[in-house]
C-alpha positions in Angstrom: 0.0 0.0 0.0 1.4 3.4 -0.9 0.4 6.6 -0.9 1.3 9.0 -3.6 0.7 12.2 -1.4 2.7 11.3 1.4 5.8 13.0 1.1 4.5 16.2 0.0 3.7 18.7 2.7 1.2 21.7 2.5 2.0 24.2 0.3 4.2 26.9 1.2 2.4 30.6 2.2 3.9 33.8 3.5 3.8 33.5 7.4 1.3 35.2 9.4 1.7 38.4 11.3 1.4 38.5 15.4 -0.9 40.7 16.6 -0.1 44.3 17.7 1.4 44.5 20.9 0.2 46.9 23.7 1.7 50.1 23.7 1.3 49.3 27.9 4.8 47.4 29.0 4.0 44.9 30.1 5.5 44.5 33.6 5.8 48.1 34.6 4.9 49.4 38.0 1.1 49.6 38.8 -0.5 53.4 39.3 -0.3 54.4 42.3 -3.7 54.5 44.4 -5.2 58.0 45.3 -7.0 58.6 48.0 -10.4 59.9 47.6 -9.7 63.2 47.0 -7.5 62.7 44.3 -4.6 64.3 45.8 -1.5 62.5 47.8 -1.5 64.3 51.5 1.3 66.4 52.3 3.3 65.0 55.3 3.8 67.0 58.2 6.9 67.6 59.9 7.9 65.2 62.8 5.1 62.6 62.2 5.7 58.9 61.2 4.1 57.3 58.1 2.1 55.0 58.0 1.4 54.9 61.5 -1.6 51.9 62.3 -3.6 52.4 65.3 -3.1 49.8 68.9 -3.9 46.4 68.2 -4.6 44.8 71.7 -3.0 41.0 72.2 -4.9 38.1 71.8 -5.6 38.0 75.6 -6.2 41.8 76.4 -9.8 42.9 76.4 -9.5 46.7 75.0 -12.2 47.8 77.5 -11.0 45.5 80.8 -7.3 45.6 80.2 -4.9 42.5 80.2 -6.6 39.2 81.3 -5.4 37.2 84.2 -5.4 33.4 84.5 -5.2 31.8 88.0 -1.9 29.3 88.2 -2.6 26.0 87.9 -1.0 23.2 89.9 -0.2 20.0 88.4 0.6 17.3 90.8 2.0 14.0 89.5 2.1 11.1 91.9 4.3 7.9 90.8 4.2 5.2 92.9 7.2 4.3 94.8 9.2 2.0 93.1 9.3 -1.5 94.9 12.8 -2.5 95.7 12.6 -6.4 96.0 15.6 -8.9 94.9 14.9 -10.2 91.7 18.0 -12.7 91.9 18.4 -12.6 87.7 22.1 -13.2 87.9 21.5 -16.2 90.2 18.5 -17.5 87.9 21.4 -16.7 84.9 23.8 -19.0 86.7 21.9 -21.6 87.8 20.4 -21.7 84.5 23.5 -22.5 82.9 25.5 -24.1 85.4 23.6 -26.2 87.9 20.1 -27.6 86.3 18.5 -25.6 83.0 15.0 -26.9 83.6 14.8 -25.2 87.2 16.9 -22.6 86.2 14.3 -21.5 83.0 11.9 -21.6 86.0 13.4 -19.1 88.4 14.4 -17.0 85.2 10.9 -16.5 84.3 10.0 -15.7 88.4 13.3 -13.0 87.9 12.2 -11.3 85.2 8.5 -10.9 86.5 9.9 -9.9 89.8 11.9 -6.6 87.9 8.7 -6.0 85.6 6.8 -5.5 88.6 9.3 -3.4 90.8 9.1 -1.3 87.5 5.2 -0.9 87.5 5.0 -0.5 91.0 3.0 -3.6 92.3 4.7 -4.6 95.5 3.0 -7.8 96.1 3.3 -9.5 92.9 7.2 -8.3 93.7 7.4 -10.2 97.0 5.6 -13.3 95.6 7.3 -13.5 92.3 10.5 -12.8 94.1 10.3 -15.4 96.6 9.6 -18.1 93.9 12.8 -16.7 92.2 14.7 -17.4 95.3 13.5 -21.0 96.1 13.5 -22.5 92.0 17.0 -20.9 92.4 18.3 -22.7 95.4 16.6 -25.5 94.4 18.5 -25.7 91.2 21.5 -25.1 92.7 21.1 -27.7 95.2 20.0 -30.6 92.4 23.7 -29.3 90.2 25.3 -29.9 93.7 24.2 -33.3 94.4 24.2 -34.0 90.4 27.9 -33.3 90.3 28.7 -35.4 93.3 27.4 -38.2 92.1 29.1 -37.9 88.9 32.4 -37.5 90.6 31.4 -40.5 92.8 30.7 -42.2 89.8 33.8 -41.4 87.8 35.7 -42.3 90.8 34.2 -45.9 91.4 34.9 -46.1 87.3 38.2 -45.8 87.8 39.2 -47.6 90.7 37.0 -50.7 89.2 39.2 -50.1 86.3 43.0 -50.1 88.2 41.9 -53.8 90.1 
């Protein structure tokens, strides 16, 4: 398919003309506005230009004067923080040193001891402490009696294997 007027382009013509411009510039100053009279006033010796009359603040009534607020007192009251043990470095130590199940156990009491010393609830500190204490002990005192009877065990091993 061809067609035989595609490469020709319209005909050429004489360009056109713009339109007249404005004999106004056209970014010149604005005129300046005149006051009713027609005439600028003449300023007077001494007095300042442009001077605006008293705008009160947002507070001051024009007719009363400033307004006064009475001070208000905020009081905050933050309970006293509880200061029980929470033994986390024992619960640490017997978790991996003396018997992990136990020692989990008193870790979880530790860390809900410290949560509430933080929040304030003494009771729940005491208790949670207290449980802390006695899963830790107990720990410790099952890795004490395990590692005796391993080194009674090892011993008895060897001997039976010097005879």
């Amino acid at each position: 398919m061809s067609y035989p007027d595609y490469g020709k382009g319209p005909e050429p013509s004489v360009p056109a003309q713009p339109p007249p411009y404005s004999s106004v510039p056209p970014y010149a100053a604005p005129p300046p506005l005149l006051p009713s009279g027609g005439q600028l006033p003449t300023p007077s010796y001494g007095a300042a230009p442009n001077q605006q009359g008293y705008y009160p603040p947002y507070n001051e009534d024009p007719n009363r004067g400033p307004m006064s607020y009475a001070p208000q007192q905020i009081i905050l009251v933050s309970p006293p923080p509880a200061k029980e043990n929470d033994y986390l470095g024992y619960s640490i130590f017997t978790l991996l040193c003396c018997c992990l199940p136990l020692g989990i156990v008193a870790l979880v009491y530790s860390i809900q001891t410290r949560d509430a010393n933080n929040s304030g609830n003494t009771g729940q500190a005491q208790q949670s402490s207290r449980m802390a204490r006695i899963f830790n002990h107990t720990a410790l005192g099952v890795g004490i009696v395990v590692l005796i009877v391993w080194v009674a065990i090892v011993i008895a091993i060897s001997v039976s294997a010097y005879r």
